[in-house]
N, C-alpha and C positions, 0 to 999 in steps of 0.2 A: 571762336569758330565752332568750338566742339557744342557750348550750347546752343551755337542757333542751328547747328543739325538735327539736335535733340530737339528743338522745338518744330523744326519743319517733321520731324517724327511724328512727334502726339500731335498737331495737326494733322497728319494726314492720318493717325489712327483715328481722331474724333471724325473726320470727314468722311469714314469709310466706316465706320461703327454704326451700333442700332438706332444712336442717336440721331445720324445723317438718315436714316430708312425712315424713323419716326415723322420728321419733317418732310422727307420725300411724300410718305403717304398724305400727309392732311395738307400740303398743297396740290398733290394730284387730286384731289377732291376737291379744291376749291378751286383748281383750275375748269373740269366740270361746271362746277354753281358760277363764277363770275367769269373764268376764261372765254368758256362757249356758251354760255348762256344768261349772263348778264344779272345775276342775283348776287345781291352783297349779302353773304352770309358771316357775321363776324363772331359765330360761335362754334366756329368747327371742331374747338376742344370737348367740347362737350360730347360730341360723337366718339370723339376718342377716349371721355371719361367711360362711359358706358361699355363700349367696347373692352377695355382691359378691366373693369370694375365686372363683368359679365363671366370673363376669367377666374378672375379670385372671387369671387363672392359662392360663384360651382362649383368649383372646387374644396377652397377650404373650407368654406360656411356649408355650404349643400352636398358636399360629397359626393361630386358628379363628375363626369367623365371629362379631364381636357378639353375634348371637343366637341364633345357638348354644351362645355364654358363659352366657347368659339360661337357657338351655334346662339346661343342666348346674346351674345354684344352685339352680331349683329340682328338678331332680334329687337330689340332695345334699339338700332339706331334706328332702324325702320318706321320703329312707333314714334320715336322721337322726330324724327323728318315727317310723316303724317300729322302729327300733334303740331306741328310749327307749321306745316304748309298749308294744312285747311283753312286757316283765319287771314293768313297774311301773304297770299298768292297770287289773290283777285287784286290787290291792294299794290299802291306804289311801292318801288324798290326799299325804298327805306324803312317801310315798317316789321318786313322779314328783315333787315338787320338792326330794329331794337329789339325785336321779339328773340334773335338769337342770341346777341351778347346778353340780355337781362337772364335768359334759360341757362348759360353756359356757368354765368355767374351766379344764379340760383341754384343750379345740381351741385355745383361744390360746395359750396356751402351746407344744401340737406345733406352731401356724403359725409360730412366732418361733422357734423352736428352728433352732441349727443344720443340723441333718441335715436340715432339712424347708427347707433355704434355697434350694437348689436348683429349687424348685417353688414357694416362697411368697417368694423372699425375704427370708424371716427377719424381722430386726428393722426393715429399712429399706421393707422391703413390695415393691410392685410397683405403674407407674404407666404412662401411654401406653399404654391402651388404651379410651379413651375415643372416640377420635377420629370414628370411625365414626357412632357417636349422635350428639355435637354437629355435626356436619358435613349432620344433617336439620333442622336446624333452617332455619325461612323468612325469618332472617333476618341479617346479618352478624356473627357470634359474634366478631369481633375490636374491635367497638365496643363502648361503653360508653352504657347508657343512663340518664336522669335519668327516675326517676320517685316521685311525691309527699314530693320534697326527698332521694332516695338514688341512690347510683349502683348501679349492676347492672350488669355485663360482659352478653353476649348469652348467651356460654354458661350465665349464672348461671340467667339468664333464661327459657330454654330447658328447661334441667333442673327448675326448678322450677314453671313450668307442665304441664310432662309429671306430672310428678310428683304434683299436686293433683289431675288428671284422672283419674290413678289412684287417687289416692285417693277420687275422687267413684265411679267403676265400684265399686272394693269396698267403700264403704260401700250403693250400690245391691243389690249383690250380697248383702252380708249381712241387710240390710234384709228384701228378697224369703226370704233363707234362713231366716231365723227367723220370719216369717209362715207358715214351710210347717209341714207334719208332721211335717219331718226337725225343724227348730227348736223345733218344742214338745218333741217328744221330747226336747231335748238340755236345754231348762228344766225341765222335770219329774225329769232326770237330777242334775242342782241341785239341786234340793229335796229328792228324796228319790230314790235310784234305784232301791232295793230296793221301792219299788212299781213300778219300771218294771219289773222284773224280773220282778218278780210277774204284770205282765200281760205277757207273752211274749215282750217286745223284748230284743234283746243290746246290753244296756249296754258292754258291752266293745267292740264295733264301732263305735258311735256314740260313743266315748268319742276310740276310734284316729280316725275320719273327721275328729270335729273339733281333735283333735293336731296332723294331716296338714296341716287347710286354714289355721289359724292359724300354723301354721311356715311355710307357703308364703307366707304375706302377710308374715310377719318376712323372710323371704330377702326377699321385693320393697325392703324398706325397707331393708335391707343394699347391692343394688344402687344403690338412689337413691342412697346417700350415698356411694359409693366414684365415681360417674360423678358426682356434684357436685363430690368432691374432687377427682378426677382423679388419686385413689392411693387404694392399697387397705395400711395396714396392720395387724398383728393388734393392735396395741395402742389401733385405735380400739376395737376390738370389748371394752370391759370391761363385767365384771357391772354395774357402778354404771349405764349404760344402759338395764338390765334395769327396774332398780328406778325411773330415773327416769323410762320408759315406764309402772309402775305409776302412779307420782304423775301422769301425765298423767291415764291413764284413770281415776282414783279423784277427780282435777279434775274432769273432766267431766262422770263418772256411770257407773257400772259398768254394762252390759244396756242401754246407749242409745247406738243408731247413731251420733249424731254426737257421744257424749259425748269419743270418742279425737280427735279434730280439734280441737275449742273446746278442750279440754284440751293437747293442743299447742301451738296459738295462743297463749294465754294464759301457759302454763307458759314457753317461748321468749321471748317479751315480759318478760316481770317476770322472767328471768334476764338477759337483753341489758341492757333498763334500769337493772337495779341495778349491771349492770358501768359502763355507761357513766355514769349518773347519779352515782353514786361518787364516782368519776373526775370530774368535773366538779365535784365541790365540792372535792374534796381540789386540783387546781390553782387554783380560786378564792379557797382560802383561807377557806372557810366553814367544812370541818375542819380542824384540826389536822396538821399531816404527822407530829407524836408519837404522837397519836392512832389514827391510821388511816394506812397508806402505801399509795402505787396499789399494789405487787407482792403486798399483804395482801389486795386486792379481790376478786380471784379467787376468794378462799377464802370470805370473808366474804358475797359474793352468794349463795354456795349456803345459806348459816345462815341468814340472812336467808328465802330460799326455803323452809329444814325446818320455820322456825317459823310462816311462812304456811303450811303444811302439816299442822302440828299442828294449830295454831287450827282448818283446815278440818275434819281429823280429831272435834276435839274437837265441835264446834258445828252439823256438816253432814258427816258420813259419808257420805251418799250421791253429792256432788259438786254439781253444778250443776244438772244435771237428773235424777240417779240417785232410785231409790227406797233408803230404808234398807235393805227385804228384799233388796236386788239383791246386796248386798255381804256379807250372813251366809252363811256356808259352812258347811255340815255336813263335814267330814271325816274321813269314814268309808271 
């Protein structure tokens, strides 16, 4: 009993940590690109490489102000949403999503690359450049705090209240976006865009605008997680992020503001759990260590996860609060 307390604990620490914010942000941005507006973008890591790499790289490397590190990632994702939207906009859906997985897996790799070590780091990344942000926080970042049975360092604490707060502003923000004109427009571009077109709107601009603002909230979520870790390296940044960003949002409900948030919660929770929970039977001897061994867990909570996945797939496509139409994509 007392482990699976413990476990429904660090569950509900990892589902309420930077990690859970991380994933909040770069599905609320891909709910933008495919939610309301129908672009398969399967490189949204990449937005978030740049974003936290835009951090450390001003910081430690350039000797520049925290936020002005801030100011550069989303610089960087800007250019990177322009650089990806000019060629592959006018173009059917699927060629903005080879162009973004082959980029997302392109920049990690020049980040880790030798010649790029000088500036990134390389393999081993870049780290001490946080100091500045936890150092606002209102409370003594070098304690440890107990809350409902977990511990949290202050800095954890810190970061990852900032970090909900932000994610409540741009779920506010999107919320309002899509009740407007701009928003209808960009759901009607969903559906069908060649009648947007038909009624005189530049689908291509509206296409770029919401490229630009969903990259920008994946650089935020890139950020969160490099100043939670307190190192930025490019081998956080894998496609597999991408895609488990997807499984968030498609948790949740595709086209519903807080479908990317319950969809992180939850997704974070039942991966933590199943590690920890695991783990607690295999030392208690409920499994087998022939069976199952703890260094096989890791792997096994994510299978465990795909086939809750399926299931959801199969039985509720739309997620939790999603509608079915929310998720049919014409790609054209």
């Amino acid at each position: 009993m007392g482990d699976l307390i413990n476990a429904l604990a660090v569950a509900g620490k990892s589902a309420l940590g930077f990690q859970a914010v991380f994933f909040a942000l770069l599905a609320i941005g891909l709910n933008v690109h495919f939610g309301y507006t129908g672009l398969l973008n399967f490189g949204q890591i990449a937005f978030a490489l740049l974003g936290g790499f835009g951090i450390a790289i001003s910081v430690s490397q350039w000797g520049l102000d925290f936020w002005v590190g801030v100011l550069v990632g989303l610089g960087a994702a800007v250019v990177l949403a322009l650089l990806l939207g000019l060629p592959t906009l006018r173009l059917r859906a699927d060629y903005l999503a080879i162009a973004t997985i082959a980029t997302a897996e392109g920049l990690r790799l020049l980040f880790r690359s030798v010649s790029a070590s000088e500036v990134t780091g390389g393999t081993r990344g870049l780290s001490a450049f946080n100091g500045d942000f936890v150092s606002l926080a209102p409370w003594d970042t070098g304690q440890r705090y107990s809350i409902l049975g977990t511990r949290w360092s202050g800095g954890e604490l810190w970061v990852a209240l900032v970090g909900w707060v932000l994610v409540a502003l741009l779920c506010l923000l999107v919320w309002l976006l899509v009740r407007s004109p701009w928003g209808r427009v960009l759901k009607a571009i969903r559906e069908d865009e060649d009648a947007v077109r038909a009624l005189g709107k530049n689908v291509y601009l509206y296409k770029m605008q919401s490229l630009v603002l969903g990259g920008v909230i994946g650089a935020l979520g890139g950020m969160v997680y490099v100043v939670g870790t307190g190192a930025a390296n490019p081998d956080q940044f894998q496609n597999a992020n991408t895609f488990l960003a997807y499984a968030v949002l498609i948790l949740g409900g595709a086209a519903r503001v807080l479908g990317p948030v319950v969809g992180a919660v939850i997704l974070l929770f039942v991966i933590q759990f199943a590690d920890t929970g695991l783990r607690a039977l295999i030392s208690n001897g409920i499994i087998p260590e022939g069976l199952l061994s703890a260094t096989d867990v890791a792997q096994i909570r994510f299978v465990l996860v795909g086939l809750g996945l399926m299931l959801l797939l199969v039985f509720r496509p739309q997620g939790i609060f999603g509608d079915r139409r929310e998720v049919m994509l014409d790609a054209r």
